[in-house]
C-alpha positions in Angstrom: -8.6 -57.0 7.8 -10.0 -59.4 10.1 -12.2 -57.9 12.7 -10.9 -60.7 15.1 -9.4 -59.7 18.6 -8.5 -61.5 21.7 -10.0 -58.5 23.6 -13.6 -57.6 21.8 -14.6 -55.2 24.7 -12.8 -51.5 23.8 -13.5 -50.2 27.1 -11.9 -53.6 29.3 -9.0 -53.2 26.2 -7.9 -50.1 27.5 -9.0 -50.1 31.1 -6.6 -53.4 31.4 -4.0 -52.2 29.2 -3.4 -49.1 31.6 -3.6 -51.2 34.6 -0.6 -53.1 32.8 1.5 -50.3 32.7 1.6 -50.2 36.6 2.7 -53.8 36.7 5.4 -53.7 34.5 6.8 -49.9 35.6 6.6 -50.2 39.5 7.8 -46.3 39.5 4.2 -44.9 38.0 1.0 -45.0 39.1 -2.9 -45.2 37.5 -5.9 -43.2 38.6 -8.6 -45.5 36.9 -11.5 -43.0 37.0 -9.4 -40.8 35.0 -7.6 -42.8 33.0 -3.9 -40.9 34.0 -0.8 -42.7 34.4 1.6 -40.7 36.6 4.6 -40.5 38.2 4.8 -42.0 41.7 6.2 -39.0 43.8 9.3 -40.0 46.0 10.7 -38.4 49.6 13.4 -36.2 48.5 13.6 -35.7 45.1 13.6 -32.0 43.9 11.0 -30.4 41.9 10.5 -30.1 38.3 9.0 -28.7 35.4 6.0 -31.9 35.0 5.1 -32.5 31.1 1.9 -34.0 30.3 0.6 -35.4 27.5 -2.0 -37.9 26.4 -5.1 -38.3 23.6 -6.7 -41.3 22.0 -6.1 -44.7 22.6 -5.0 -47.1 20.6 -1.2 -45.1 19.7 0.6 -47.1 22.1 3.3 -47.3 23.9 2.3 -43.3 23.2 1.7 -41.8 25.7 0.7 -43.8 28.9 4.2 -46.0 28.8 6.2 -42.8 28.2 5.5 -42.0 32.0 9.1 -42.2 34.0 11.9 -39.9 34.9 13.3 -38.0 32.1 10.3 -38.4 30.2 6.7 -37.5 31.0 5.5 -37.0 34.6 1.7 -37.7 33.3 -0.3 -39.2 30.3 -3.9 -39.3 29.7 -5.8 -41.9 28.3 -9.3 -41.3 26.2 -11.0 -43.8 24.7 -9.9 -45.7 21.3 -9.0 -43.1 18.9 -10.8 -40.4 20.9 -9.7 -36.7 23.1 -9.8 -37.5 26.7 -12.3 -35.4 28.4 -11.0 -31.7 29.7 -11.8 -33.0 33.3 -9.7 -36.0 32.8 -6.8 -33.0 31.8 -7.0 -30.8 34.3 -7.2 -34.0 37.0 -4.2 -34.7 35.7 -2.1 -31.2 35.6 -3.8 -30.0 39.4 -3.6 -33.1 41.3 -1.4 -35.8 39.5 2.1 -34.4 38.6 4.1 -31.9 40.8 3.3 -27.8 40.2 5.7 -26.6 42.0 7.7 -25.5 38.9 4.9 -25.6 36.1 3.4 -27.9 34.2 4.1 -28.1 30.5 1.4 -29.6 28.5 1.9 -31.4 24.5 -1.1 -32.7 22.4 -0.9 -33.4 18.9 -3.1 -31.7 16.1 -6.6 -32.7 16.8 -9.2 -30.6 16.9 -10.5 -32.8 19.9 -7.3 -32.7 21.9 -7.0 -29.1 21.2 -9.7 -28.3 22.7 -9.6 -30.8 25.8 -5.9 -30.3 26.3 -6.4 -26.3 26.0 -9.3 -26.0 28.1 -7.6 -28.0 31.4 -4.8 -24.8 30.8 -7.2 -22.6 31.2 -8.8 -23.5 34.3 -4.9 -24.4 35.6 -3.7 -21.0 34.7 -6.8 -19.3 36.0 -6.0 -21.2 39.5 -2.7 -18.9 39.1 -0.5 -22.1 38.0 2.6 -21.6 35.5 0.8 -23.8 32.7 1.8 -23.9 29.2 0.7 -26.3 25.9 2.5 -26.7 22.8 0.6 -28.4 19.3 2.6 -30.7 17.7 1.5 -31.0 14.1 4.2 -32.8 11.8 2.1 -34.8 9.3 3.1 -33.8 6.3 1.0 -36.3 4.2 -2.1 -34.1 4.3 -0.4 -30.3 2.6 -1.6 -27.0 3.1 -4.0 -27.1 0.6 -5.8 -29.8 1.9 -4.9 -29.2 5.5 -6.6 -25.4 5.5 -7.2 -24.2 8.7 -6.7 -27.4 10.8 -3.1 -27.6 9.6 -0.6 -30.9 9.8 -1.8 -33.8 11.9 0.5 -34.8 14.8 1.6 -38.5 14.4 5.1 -39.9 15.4 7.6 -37.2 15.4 5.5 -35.9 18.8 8.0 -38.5 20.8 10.8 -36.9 19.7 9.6 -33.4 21.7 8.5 -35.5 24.5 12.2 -36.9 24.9 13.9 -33.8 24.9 11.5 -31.8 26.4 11.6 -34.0 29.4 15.2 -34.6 29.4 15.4 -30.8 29.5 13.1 -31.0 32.5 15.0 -33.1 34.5 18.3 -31.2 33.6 16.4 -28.9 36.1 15.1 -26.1 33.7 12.6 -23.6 33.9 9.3 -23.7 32.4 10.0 -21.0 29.8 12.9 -23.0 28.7 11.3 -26.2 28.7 8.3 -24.0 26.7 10.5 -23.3 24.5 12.7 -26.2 23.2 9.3 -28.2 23.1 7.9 -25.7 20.4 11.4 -25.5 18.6 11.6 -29.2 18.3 7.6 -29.2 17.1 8.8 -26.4 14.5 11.9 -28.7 13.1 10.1 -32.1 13.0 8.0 -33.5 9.7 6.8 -37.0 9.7 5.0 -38.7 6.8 3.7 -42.2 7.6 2.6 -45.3 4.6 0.3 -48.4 5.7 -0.8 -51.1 3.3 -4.1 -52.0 5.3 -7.3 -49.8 7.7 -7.4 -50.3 11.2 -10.1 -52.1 12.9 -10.7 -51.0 16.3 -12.2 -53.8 18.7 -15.6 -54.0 19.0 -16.8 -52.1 16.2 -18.6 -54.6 13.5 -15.9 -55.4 10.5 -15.1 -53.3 7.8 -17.7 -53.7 4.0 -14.7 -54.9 2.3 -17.1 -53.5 -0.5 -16.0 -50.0 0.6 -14.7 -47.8 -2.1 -12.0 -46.9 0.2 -10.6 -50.1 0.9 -7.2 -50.5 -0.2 -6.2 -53.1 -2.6 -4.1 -55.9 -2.4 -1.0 -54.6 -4.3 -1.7 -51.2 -2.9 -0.5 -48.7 -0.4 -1.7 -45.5 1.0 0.6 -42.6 1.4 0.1 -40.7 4.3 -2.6 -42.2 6.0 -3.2 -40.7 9.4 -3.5 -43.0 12.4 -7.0 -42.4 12.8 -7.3 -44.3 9.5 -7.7 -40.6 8.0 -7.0 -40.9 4.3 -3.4 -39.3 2.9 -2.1 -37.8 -0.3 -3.0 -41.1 -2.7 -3.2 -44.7 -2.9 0.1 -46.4 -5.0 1.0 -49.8 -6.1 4.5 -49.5 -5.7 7.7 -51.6 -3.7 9.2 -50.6 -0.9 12.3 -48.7 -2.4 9.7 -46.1 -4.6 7.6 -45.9 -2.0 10.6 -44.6 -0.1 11.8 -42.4 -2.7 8.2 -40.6 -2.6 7.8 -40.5 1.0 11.6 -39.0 1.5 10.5 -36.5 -1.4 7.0 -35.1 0.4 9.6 -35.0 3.6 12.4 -32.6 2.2 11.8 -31.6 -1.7 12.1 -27.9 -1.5 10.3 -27.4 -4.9 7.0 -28.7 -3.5 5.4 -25.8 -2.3 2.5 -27.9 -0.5 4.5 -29.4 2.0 7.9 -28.0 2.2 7.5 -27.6 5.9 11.5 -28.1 6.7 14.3 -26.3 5.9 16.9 -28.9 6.6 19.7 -25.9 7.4 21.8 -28.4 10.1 25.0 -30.6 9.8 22.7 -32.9 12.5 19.3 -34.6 11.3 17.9 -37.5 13.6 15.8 -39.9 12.0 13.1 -42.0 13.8 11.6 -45.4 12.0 8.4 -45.9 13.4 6.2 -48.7 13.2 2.5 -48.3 13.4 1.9 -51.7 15.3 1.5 -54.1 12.5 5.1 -54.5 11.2 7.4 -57.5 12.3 10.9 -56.3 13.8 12.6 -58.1 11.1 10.7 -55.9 8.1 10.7 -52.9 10.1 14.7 -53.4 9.8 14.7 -54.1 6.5 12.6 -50.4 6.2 15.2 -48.4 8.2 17.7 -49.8 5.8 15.7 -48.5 2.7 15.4 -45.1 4.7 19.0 -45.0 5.4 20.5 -45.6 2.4 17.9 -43.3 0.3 18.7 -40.3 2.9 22.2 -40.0 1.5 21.3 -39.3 -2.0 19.4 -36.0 0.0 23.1 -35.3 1.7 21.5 -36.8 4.7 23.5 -38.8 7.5 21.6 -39.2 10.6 23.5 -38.9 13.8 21.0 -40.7 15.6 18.7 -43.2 14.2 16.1 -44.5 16.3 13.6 -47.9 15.0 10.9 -49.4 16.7 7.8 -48.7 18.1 7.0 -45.4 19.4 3.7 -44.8 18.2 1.2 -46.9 16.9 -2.5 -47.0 15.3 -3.5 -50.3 17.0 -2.2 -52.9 14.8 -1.5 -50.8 11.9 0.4 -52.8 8.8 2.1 -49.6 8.2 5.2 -47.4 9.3 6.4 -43.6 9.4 9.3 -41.6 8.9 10.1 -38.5 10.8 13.4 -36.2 10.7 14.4 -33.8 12.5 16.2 -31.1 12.3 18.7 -30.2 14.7 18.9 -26.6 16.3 20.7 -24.6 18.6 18.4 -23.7 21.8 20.1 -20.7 22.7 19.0 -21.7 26.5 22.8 -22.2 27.4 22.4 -25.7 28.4 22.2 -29.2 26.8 21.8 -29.3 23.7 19.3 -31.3 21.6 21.1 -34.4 21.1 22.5 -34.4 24.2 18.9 -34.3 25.6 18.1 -37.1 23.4 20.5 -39.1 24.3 20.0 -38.6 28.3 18.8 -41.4 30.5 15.3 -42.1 31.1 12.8 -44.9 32.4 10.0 -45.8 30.7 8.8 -48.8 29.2 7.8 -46.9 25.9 11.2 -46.0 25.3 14.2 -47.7 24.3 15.5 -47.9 27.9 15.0 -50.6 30.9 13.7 -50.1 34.0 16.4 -49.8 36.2 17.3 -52.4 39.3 16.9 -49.8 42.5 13.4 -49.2 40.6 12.1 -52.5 40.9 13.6 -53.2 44.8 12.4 -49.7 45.7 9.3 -50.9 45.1 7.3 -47.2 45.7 4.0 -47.6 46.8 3.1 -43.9 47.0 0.7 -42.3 44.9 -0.7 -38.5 44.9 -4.1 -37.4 46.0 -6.9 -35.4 44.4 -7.1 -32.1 45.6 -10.1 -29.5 46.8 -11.2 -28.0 43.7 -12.3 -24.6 43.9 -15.6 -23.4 44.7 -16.2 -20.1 42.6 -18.7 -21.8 40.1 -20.9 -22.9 42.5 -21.6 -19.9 44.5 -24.7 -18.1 44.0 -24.6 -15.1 41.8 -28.4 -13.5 42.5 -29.5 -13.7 38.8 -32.2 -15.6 39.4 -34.6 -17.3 36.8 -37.9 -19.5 37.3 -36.0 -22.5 38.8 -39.5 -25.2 36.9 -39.8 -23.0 33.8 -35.9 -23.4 33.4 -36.2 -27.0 34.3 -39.1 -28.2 32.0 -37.2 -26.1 28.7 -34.3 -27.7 29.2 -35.5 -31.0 29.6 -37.8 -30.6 26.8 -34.7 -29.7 24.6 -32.3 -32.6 25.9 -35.5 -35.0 24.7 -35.2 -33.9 21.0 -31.7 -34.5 21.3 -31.9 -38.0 22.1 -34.7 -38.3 19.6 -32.2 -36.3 16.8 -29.6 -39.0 17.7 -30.1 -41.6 14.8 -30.2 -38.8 12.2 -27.0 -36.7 13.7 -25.4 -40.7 13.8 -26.4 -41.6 10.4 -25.3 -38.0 9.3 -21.6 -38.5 10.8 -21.5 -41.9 9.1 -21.8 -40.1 5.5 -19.2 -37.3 6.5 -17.2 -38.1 9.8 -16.1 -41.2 12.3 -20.1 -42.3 13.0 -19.7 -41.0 17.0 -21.2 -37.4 16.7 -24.9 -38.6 18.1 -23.9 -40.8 20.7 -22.1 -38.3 22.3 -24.9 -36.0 22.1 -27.4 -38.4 23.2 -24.8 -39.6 26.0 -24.3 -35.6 27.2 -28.2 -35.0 27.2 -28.8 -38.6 29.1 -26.6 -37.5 31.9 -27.9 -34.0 31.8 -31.7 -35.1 32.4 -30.5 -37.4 34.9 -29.2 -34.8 36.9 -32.4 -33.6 36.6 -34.7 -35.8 37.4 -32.8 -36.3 40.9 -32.2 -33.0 41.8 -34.4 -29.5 41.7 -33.1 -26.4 39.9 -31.8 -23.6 42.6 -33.2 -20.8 40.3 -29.4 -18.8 40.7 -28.5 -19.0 36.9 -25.0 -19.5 37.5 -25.4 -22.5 40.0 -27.6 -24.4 38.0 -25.4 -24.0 34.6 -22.1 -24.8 36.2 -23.8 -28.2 37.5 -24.2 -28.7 33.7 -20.8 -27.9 33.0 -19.7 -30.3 35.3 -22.0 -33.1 33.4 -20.4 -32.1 30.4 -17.2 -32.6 31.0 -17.7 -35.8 32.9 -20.6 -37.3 30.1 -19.0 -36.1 26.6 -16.1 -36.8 25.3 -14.5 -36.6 22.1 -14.5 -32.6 19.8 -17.8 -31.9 20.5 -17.8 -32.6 24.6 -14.8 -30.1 24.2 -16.8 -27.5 22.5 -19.4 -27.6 24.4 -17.8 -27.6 27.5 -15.5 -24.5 26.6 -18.8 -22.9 25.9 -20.9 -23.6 28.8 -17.6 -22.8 31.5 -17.9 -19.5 29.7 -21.5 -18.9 30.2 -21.0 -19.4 33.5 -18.7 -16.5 33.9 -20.5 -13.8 32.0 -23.6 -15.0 33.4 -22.4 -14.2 36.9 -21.6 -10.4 35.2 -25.0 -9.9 34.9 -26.1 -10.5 38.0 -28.3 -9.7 40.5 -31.3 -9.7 39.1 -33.7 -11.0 37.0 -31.8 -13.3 33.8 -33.6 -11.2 30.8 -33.4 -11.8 27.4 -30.9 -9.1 27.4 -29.0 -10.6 30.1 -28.9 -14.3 28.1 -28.1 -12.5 24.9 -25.1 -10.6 26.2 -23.5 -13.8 27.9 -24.0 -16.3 24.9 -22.1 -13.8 23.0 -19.5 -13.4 25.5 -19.1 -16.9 25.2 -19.1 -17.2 21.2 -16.2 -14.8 21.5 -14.4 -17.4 24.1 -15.2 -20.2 22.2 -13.5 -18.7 18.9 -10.0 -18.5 20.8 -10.3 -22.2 21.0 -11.3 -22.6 17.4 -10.7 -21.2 14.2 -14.5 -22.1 13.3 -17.0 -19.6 12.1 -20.1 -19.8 10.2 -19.5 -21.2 6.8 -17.0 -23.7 7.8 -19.5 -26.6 8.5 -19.4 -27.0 12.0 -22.3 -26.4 15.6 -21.0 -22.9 15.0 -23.5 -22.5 12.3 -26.5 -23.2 14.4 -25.0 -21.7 17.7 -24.2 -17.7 16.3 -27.8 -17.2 14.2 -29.3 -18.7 17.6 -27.2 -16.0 19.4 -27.7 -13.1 17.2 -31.6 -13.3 16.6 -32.5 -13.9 20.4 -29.8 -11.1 21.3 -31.9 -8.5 18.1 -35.4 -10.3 19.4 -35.5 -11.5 22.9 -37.4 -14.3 21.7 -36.2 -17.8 21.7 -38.9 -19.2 19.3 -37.5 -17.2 16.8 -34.0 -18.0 17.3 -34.2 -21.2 17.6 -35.9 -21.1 13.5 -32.8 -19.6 13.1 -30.6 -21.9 14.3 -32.8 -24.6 12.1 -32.1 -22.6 8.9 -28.8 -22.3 9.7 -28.2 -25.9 9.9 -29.9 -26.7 7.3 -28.0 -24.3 5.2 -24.5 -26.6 5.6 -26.1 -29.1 3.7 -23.4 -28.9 0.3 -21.2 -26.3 2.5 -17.6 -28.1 2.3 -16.2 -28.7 5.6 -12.6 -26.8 6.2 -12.5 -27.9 10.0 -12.2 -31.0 11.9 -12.3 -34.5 10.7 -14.5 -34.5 7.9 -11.8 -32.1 6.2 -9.8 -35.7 5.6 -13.1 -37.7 4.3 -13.6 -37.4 0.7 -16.3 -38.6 -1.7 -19.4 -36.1 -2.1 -21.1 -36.9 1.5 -21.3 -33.6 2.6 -23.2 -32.6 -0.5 -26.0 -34.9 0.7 -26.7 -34.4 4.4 -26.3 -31.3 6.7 -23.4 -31.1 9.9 -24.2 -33.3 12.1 -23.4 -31.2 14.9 -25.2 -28.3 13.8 -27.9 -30.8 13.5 -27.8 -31.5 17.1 -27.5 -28.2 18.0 -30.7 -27.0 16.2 -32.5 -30.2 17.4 -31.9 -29.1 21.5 -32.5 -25.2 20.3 -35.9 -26.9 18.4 -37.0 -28.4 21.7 -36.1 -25.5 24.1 -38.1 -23.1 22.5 -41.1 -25.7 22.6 -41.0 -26.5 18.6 -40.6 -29.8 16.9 -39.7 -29.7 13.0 -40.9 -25.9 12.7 -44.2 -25.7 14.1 -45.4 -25.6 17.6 -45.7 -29.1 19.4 -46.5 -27.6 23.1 -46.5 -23.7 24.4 -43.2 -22.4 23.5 -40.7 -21.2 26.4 -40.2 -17.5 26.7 -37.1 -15.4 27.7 -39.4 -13.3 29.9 -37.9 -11.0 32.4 -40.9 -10.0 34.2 -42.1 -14.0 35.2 -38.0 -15.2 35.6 -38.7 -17.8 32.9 -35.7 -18.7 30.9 
């Protein structure tokens, strides 16, 4: 595909395209540091269960122009084809949408958005709000073999819970209800999605049309993800087989590998969705195929929706999703009827309405005081300079790792592993160089937090972020006193066992797990972070050939990972490398120690 775009500049793309929802939708506002489109709140008007959603941009009009009543009350925006940062999330759920009756959050099947999306929960349910997230993951073009432990993809069908979940919230239900039709919609949805060309996303350097993984001009891809993820196989096929085999992955019971649905209702909804690239007039043509090809499975929908709904840029492709209709057992509206309900949003089949536009709402919703737990001091105290030259001695050999962690995530992942390391550690020694260390453990590790999840964005900002918010906590446990070896030990592993309810990841599945629990378990046996930082190393090194069965590298074949180690385990070992005062193995200056009786840490 041409890498030609009227707007080279990602970052100006999606800045301005948010910015462009506000103009055309006078009911919702943006908060540009954050990237959240919300709701504009208005005198009178009871409350509601608010429904959030958001993840990567570059799926429009999902999510940001799916913001109006009846719909969703907020959507964050990342960057192109990447999680919005936690912060960004829990911005959005404390201070943009109305808590009054709960907040219901919905993110597709990303490990990135998982972990953004579930970590913003957290910290809102800890704040004692009614806060709940369901995982839409209907995909069914990647099977359970393949899938593993990450499981089905969310792609288009995740509008279709949006809809009714919404319309459920406006009908004035609770959050438990609203909980739960959102999760049995997710459970009776399947999608499968076919796209003739790969994406190019705006200012990135063209495609090698040399690439093995090009498609080829008679050929199409069958369940490409809209991440340009690769599906179950390319065919050279026209569009009435290509139908026939994307109806089949969809509903043939006899294929054990992706017979998610068991269509057991008299009432199926089909949604026709183009990926961005499709004219209206082919797109029609499509729905036709889809139609007619549906009653040779007994199928007639009773509502057919066709158009745009959820995009991957400018893909030349298109999805199908069905689903299956339920009872909710919530003695209310029922699923069609929520479907069919009014709503306002530019996203959706539905026009803004006249006392909209005249009302013309100016309001918008401020942030508000966040709490200050983290940053109160704890009294385990550590040498504030000793701390201060370790870690800046580690955040330099992650900067210096960044080319090798980059070039390592070219081979097996998306190429954006290093920069986001490199970006983390540049705003971490920032911080650094303009401000001195308190020596309270707790208050100088919650300022990193905070960098974190400002700095990093994407699976691994997630991660770490998750990570270092729990070392904050069991740090303060341990406290007052001196931060020993035991006392570091114990609250790493605390935190291991807070990250793993966020992730299925353990050692052996190819991830920074593999470098973070051997660093944890030898300095917890030893005290001595020389030695577990050699640990960490080996451990890295040891996923070199170790087949990946979590995150995105699970959907990039060839023999890559046979070749080069995890990138993020990489990084990890690189900033464990240069804390403990080691470059490549063997000393390069005095090595850091855990010491209790000096403070050091």
């Amino acid at each position: 595909m041409s890498g030609k775009h009227f707007i080279n500049d990602s970052t100006v793309l999606v800045n301005s395209a948010l910015q462009s929802i506000t103009y055309t939708n006078p009911s919702v506002a943006l908060d540009v540091e954050n990237k959240i489109i919300y709701r504009r709140p208005e005198e009178g008007k009871p409350s509601q269960v608010s429904l959030i959603s958001g993840g990567g941009s570059g799926h429009e009009p999902s999510f940001s122009a799916m913001v109006g009543p009846g719909l969703l009350s907020a959507a964050v925006a990342g960057t192109i084809f990447a999680s919005p940062s936690a912060e960004q999330v829990r911005r959005a759920i404390m201070s943009r949408v109305d808590t009054d009756k709960g907040v219901l959050v919905t993110v597709m099947n990303y490990t990135g958005d998982i972990l953004n999306f579930g970590m913003a929960v957290e910290k809102a349910k800890a704040a004692g709000m009614g806060c709940e997230m369901v995982v839409v993951g209907d995909d069914v073009g990647v099977g359970r073999e393949k899938g593993g432990k990450v499981g089905r993809r969310g792609i288009a069908g995740t509008v279709l819970v949006h809809k009714i979940a919404g319309a459920l919230a406006a009908h004035g239900a609770t959050l438990e209800q609203v909980h739960k039709v959102a999760q049995l919609t997710a459970d009776n949805l399947v999608s499968v999605g076919a796209s003739l060309e790969h994406v190019h996303v705006p200012g990135r350097a063209p495609p090698d049309p040399k690439l093995k993984d090009n498609l080829g001009a008679d050929e199409v891809e069958i369940g490409m993800g809209i991440h340009n993820e690769p599906g179950s196989g390319k065919v050279t096929v026209e569009l009435p087989e290509l139908v026939t085999k994307m109806l089949a992955q969809l509903l043939d019971p006899n294929d054990a590998d992706r017979n998610f649905l068991n269509v057991n209702s008299n009432e199926v909804v089909l949604l026709v969705n183009n990926l961005g690239g499709v004219s209206i007039l082919e797109l029609a043509g499509i729905t036709a195929e889809v139609v007619k090809q549906l009653k040779q499975w007994g199928i007639e929908p009773v509502r057919i929706l066709s158009g745009t709904y959820m995009t991957s840029l400018n893909g030349l492709g298109f999805s199908i999703s069905l689903l299956n209709v339920v009872n909710t057992d919530i003695g209310g509206p029922g699923m069609i009827q929520l479907l069919d309900a009014p709503c306002e949003a530019t996203g959706w089949a539905a026009p803004i309405s006249k006392n909209t536009w005249e009302a013309r709402n100016q309001a918008t919703r401020e942030e508000k005081a966040a709490s200050g737990e983290a940053s109160k001091p704890s009294g385990l105290r550590t040498n504030a300079e000793s701390m201060k030259e370790a870690l800046t001695a580690g955040l330099k050999a992650v900067i210096a790792a960044e080319p090798e962690v980059t070039r390592y995530d070219t081979v097996v992942g998306d190429g954006d592993c290093g920069i986001g390391l490199k970006r983390g550690a540049e705003g971490i020694l920032t911080y650094l160089s303009e401000n001195s260390l308190t020596g309270d453990v707790v208050v100088d590790v919650s300022q990193i937090a905070s960098i974190i999840e400002t700095d990093m964005d994407g699976t691994s900002g997630a991660l770490y972020a998750i990570f270092i918010n729990s070392l904050v906590h069991t740090l303060r446990v341990f406290g007052p006193g001196d931060a020993s070896p035991k006392a570091w030990a114990g609250a790493l592993k605390q935190s291991c066992e807070a990250l793993s309810r966020y992730t299925p990841a353990r050692p052996g599945d190819r991830t920074l797990v593999d470098a973070l629990y051997p660093f944890v378990e030898v300095l917890g046996k030893t005290g001595d972070v020389k030695q577990a930082a050699e640990a960490a190393k080996t451990g890295a090194e040891g996923t070199k050939g170790m087949k990946a069965s979590l995150g995105r590298t699970v959907y990039v074949g060839g023999s890559g990972f046979e070749e080069v180690p995890d990138p993020g385990a990489h990084g990890l070992a690189a900033f464990f490398l240069g804390l403990a005062g080691l470059k490549n193995g063997e000393d390069d200056w005095e090595a850091v120690q855990f010491e209790a009786e000096s403070g050091a840490s």
